[in-house]
C-alpha positions as CSV (number, residue, x, y, z in Angstrom):
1,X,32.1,9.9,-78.3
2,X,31.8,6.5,-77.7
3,X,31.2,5.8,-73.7
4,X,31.3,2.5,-72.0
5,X,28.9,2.6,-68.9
6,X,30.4,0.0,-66.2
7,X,27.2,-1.3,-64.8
8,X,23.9,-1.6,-64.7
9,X,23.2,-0.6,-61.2
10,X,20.7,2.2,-60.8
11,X,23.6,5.2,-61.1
12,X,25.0,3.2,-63.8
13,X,22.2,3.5,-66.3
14,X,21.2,7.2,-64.9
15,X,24.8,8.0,-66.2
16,X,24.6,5.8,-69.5
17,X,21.0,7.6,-69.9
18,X,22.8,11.2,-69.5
19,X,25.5,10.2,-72.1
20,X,23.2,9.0,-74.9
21,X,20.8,11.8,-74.4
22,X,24.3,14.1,-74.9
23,X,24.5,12.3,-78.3
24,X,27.1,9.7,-77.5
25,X,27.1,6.2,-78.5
26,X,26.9,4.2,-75.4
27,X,27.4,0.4,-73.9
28,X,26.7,-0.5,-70.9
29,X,28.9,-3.2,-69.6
30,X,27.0,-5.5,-66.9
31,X,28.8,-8.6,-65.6
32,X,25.2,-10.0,-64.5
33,X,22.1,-11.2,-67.2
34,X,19.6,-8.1,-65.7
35,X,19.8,-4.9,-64.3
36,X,20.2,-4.3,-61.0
37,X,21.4,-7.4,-59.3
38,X,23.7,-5.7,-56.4
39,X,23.4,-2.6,-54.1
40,X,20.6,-1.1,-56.5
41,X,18.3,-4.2,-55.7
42,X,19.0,-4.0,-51.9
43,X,17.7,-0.8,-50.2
44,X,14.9,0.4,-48.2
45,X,13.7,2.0,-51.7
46,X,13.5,5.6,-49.8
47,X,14.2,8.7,-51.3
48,X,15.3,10.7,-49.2
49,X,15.1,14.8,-48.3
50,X,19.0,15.3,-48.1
51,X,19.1,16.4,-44.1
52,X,21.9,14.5,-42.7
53,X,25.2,15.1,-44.8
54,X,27.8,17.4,-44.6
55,X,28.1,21.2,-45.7
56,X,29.6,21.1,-49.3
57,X,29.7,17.0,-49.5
58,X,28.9,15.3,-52.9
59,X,25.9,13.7,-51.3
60,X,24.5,16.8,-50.1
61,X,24.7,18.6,-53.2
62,X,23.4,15.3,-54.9
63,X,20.8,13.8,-52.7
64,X,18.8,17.2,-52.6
65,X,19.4,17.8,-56.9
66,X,18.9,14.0,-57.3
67,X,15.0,14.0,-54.9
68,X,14.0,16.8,-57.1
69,X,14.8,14.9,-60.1
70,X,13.6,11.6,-59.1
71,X,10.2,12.7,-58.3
72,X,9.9,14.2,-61.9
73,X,11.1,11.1,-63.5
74,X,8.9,9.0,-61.7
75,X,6.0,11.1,-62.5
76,X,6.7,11.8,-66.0
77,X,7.8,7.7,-66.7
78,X,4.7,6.1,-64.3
79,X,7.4,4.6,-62.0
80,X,4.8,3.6,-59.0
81,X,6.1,6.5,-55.8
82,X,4.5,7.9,-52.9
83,X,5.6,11.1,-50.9
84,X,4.7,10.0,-47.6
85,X,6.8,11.3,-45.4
86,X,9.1,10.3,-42.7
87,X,9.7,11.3,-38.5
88,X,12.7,11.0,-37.2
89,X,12.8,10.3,-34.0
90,X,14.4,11.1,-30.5
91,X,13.4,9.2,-27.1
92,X,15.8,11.1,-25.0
93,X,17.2,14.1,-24.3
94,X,20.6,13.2,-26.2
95,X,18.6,12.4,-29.3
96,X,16.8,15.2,-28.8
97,X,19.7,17.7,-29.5
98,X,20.8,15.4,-32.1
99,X,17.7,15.1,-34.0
100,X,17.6,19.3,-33.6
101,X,21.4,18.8,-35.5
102,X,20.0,17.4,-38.3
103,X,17.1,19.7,-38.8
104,X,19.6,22.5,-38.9
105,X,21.9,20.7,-41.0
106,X,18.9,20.0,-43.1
107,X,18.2,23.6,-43.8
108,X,21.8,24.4,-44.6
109,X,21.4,21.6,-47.2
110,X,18.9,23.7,-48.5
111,X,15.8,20.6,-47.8
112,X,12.3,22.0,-47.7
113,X,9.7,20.7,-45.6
114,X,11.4,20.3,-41.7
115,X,9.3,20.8,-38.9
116,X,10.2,19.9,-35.6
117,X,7.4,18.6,-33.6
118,X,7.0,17.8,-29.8
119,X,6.2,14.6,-28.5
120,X,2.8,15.4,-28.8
121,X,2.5,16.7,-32.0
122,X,4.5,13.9,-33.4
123,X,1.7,11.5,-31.7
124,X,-1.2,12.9,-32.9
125,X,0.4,12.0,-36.6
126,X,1.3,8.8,-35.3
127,X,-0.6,7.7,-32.4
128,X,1.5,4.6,-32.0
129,X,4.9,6.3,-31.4
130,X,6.8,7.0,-28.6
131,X,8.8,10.1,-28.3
132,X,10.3,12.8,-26.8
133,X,10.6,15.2,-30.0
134,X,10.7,14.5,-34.0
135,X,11.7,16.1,-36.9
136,X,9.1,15.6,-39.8
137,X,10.5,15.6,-43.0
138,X,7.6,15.6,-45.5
139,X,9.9,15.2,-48.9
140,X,10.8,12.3,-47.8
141,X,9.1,9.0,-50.2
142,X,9.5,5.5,-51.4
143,X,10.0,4.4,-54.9
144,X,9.8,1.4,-56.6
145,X,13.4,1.2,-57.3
146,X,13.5,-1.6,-60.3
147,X,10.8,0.4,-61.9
148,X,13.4,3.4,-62.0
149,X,15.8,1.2,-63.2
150,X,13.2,-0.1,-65.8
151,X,12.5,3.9,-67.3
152,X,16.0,4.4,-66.7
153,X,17.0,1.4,-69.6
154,X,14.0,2.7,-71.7
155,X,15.4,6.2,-72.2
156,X,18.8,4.5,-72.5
157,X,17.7,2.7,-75.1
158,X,15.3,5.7,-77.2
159,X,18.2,7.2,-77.3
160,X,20.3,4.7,-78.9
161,X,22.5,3.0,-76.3
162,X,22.3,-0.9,-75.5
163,X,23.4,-2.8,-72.4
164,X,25.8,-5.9,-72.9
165,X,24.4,-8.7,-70.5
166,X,27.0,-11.4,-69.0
167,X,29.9,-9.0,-70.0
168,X,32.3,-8.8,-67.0
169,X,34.8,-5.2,-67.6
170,X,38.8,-7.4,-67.3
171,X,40.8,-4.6,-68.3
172,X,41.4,-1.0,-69.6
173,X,44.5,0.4,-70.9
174,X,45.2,3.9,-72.4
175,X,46.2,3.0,-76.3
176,X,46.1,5.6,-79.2
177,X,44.2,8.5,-76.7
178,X,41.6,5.6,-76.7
179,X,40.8,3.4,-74.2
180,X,40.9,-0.6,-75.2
181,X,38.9,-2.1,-73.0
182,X,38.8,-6.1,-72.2
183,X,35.8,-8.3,-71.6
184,X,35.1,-11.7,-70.1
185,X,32.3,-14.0,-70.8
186,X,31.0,-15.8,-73.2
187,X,31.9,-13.1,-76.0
188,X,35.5,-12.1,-74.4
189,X,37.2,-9.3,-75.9
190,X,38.9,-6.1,-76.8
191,X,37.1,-2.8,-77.9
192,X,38.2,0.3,-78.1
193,X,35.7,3.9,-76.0
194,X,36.5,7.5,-76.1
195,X,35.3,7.6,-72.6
196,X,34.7,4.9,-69.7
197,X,32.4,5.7,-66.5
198,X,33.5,3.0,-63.7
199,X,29.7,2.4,-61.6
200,X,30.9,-1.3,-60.7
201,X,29.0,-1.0,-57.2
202,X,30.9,-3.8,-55.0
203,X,33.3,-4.5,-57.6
204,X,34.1,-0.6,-58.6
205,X,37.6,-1.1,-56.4
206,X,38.7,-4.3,-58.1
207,X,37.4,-3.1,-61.8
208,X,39.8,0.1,-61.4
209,X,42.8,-1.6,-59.9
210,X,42.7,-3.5,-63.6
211,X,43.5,-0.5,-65.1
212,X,46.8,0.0,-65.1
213,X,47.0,3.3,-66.2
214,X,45.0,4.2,-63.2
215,X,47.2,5.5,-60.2
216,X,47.0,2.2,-57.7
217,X,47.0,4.2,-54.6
218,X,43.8,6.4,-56.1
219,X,42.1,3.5,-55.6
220,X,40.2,3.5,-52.0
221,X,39.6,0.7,-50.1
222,X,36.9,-0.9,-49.8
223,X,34.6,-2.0,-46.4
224,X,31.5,-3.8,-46.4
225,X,28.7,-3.0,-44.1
226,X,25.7,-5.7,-44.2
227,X,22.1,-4.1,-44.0
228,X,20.3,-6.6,-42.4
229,X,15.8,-6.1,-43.2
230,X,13.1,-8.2,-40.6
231,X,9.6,-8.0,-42.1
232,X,6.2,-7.4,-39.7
233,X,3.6,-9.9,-40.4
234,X,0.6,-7.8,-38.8
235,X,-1.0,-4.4,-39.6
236,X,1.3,-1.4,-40.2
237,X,1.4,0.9,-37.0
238,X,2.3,4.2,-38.9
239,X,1.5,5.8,-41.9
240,X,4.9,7.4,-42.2
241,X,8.7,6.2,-42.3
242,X,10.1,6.2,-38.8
243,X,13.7,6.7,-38.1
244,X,15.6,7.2,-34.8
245,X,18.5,9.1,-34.6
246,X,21.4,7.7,-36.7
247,X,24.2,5.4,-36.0
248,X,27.8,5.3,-36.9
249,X,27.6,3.7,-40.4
250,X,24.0,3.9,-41.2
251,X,20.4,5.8,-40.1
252,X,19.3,3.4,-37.7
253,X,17.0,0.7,-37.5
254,X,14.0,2.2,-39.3
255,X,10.5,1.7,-39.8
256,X,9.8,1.4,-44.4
257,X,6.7,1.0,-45.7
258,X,6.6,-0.3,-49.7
259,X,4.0,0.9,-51.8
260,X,1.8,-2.0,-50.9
261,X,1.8,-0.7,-47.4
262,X,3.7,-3.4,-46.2
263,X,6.0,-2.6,-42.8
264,X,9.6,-4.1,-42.3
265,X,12.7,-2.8,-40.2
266,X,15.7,-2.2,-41.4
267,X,18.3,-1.5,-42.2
268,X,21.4,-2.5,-38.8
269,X,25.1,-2.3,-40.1
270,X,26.9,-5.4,-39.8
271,X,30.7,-5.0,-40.8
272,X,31.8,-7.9,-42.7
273,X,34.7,-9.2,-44.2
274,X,33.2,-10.9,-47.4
275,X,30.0,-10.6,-49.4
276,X,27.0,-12.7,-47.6
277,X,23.5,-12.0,-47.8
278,X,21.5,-14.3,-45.4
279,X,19.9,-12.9,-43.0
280,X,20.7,-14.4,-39.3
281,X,17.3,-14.5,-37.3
282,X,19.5,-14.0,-33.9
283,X,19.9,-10.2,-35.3
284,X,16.2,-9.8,-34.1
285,X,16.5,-9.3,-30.7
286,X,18.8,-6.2,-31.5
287,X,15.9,-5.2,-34.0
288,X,13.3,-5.6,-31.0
289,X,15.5,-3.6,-28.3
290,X,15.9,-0.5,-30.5
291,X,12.5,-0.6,-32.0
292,X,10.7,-0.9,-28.7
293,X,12.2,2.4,-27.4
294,X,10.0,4.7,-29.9
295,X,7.5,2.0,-30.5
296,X,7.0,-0.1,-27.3
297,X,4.1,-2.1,-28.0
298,X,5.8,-4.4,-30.6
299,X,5.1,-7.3,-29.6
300,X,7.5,-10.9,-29.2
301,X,7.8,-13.0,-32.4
302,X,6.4,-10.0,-34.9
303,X,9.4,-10.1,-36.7
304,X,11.1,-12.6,-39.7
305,X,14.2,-12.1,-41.3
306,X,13.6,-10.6,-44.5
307,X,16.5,-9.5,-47.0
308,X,20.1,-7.7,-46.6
309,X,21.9,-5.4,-48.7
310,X,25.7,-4.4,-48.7
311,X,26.8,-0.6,-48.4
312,X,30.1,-0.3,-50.3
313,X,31.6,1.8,-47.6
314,X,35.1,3.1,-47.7
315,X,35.6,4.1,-44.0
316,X,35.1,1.3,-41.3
317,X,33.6,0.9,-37.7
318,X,34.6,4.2,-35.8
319,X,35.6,5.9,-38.5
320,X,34.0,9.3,-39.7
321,X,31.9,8.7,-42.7
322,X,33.3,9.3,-46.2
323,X,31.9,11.0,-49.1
324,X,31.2,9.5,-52.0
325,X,34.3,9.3,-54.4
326,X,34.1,10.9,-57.7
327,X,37.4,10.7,-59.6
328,X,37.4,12.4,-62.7
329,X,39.5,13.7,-65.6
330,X,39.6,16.9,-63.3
331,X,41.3,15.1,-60.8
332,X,43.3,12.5,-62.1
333,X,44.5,13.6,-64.9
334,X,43.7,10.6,-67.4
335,X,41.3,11.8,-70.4
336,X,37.1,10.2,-70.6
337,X,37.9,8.1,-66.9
338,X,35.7,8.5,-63.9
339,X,35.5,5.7,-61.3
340,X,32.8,6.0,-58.7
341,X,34.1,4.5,-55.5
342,X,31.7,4.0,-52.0
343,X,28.4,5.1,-53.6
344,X,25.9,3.6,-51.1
345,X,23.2,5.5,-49.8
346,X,21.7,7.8,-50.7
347,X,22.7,6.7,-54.3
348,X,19.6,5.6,-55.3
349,X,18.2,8.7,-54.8
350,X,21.1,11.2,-56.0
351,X,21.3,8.8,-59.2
352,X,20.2,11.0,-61.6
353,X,22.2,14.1,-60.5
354,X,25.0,11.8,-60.2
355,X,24.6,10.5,-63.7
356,X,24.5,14.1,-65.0
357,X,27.7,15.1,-63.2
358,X,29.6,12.4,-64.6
359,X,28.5,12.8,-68.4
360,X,29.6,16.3,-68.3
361,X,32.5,15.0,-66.7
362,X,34.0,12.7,-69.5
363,X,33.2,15.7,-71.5
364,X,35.9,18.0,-70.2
């Protein structure tokens, strides 16, 4: 078959990777000149265990298939990783039960390597921490996520697929049980795929509604929530990552470490209206308030706004959380589709699960 890949995000070339290792002829379609530009290149760069989803929900099942893969990728490619760990952590007796709701949840998800630890157990791994309980999760890592991306294009490319650079995805249209596909850019055009795999990230919502085969009210909506990062300019107080108990629309404001050993805080959900990445130093004193209450001596001025990313969210403030959205051939009916709607995290690490799935998917 001939598959067009829409994307070069991390998922995006796991799923072009799957295809041409299948046998197919593959093109990845990226409206930017590199890989990796959007949500792909603006994480915390964890992978994560797989604890905190749903029973039966597509990141469940993916998250904890995708850790297991990731870590043999990265040790079979060289991409630079380190299983370090993480401690989740409750200051209360509230957080407490919650943080014992994840660990069971955890289990159900089938995650190895959960222990909950009292207050004091948790401080003699980091002495630094304040706590009334934790939940260590020791599968828990950090990647260097362009270097995924990097193996990721090289085994795309062994196997014979290429990436088209500057090649924005206009159009689709079922013609001739093909689909003719319609680029922008500087080489605009028409070309005709057996199969077409929509991983447009941010754009995935506005790149389906311009196929007009494609039922209109399939298509989700789509809500932005900003990830705001501060970076710590002194010497990291933990040796793990340290999360508090979650918050509606993301994990909290966390403690990531990068392979250098460097220490920031990160990510807060900020629900926006349109795509905007500065980072407004004001959003520190909210970073200093939750982070004191599990590590109170951080001290006034330690902070400097960093980076953001954008979660691709399909459920807003309030709202329970939505699974990601896999349509496929299965679902809606249309032969070699699947659009990918609202894959934020843990995306990064489910991405090469996720790109499995779908290249059996366009295969019927």
């Amino acid at each position: 078959m001939q598959v067009l890949v829409i994307g070069a995000g991390v998922v995006g070339l796991a799923a072009a990777r799957a295809a041409a290792q299948r046998g197919h002829e593959v093109i990845v379609a990226e409206a930017e000149n590199a890989i990796g530009t959007g949500v792909s290149s603006r994480n915390s760069e964890v992978i994560h265990a797989g604890m905190y989803y749903p029973t039966g929900s597509v990141r469940a099942k993916h998250c904890v298939a995708g850790r297991r893969m990731l870590y043999e990728f990265c040790a079979s490619h060289g991409v630079p990783h380190r299983k370090c760990g993480k401690l989740i952590v409750a200051t209360n007796d509230d957080e407490t039960k919650k943080v014992e709701q994840i660990s069971a949840q955890g289990k159900i998800n089938d995650v190895e390597g959960l222990t909950m630890l009292t207050a004091a157990q948790a401080k003699a791994l980091e002495p630094a921490l304040t706590c009334t309980a934790a939940l260590l999760s020791s599968e828990t890592g950090i990647v260097e996520a362009h270097g995924v991306m990097l193996a990721l294009r090289g085994d795309l490319e062994d196997a014979g697929g290429v990436i088209a650079f500057n090649t924005p995805v206009t159009g689709a249209v079922r013609q001739d049980g093909q689909w003719l596909v319609s680029f922008g850019g500087s080489e605009a055009g028409e070309m005709a795929f057996d199969a077409v795999i929509n991983c447009g990230g941010l754009s995935a919502q506005k790149i389906a509604r311009a196929m007009p085969d494609y039922p209109a009210d399939r298509v989700p909506r789509r809500v932005l929530a900003k990830g705001n990062y501060f970076t710590y300019a002194g010497k990291p107080a933990f040796t793990h990552l340290i999360y508090p108990t979650p918050v509606t629309g993301g994990l909290g404001v966390h403690v990531t470490l990068d392979l250098a050993g460097r220490m920031r805080f990160g990510p807060d959900v900020e629900w926006i209206e349109e795509e905007y990445y500065p980072v407004d130093p004001k959003r520190a004193d909210a970073f200093y308030e939750r982070i004191r209450t599990y590590w109170p001596a951080l001290k006034d001025g330690a902070l400097a706004p960093d980076y953001s990313g954008i979660r691709p969210k399909l459920t807003g403030p309030g709202e329970p959380a939505a699974d990601f959205l896999i349509d496929t051939p299965a679902e809606h009916g249309l032969p070699g589709l699947v659009q990918m709607f609202g894959i934020e995290s843990p995306g990064l690490t489910s991405s090469l699960s996720l790109g499995e799935f779908v290249a059996g998917a366009i295969e019927g």
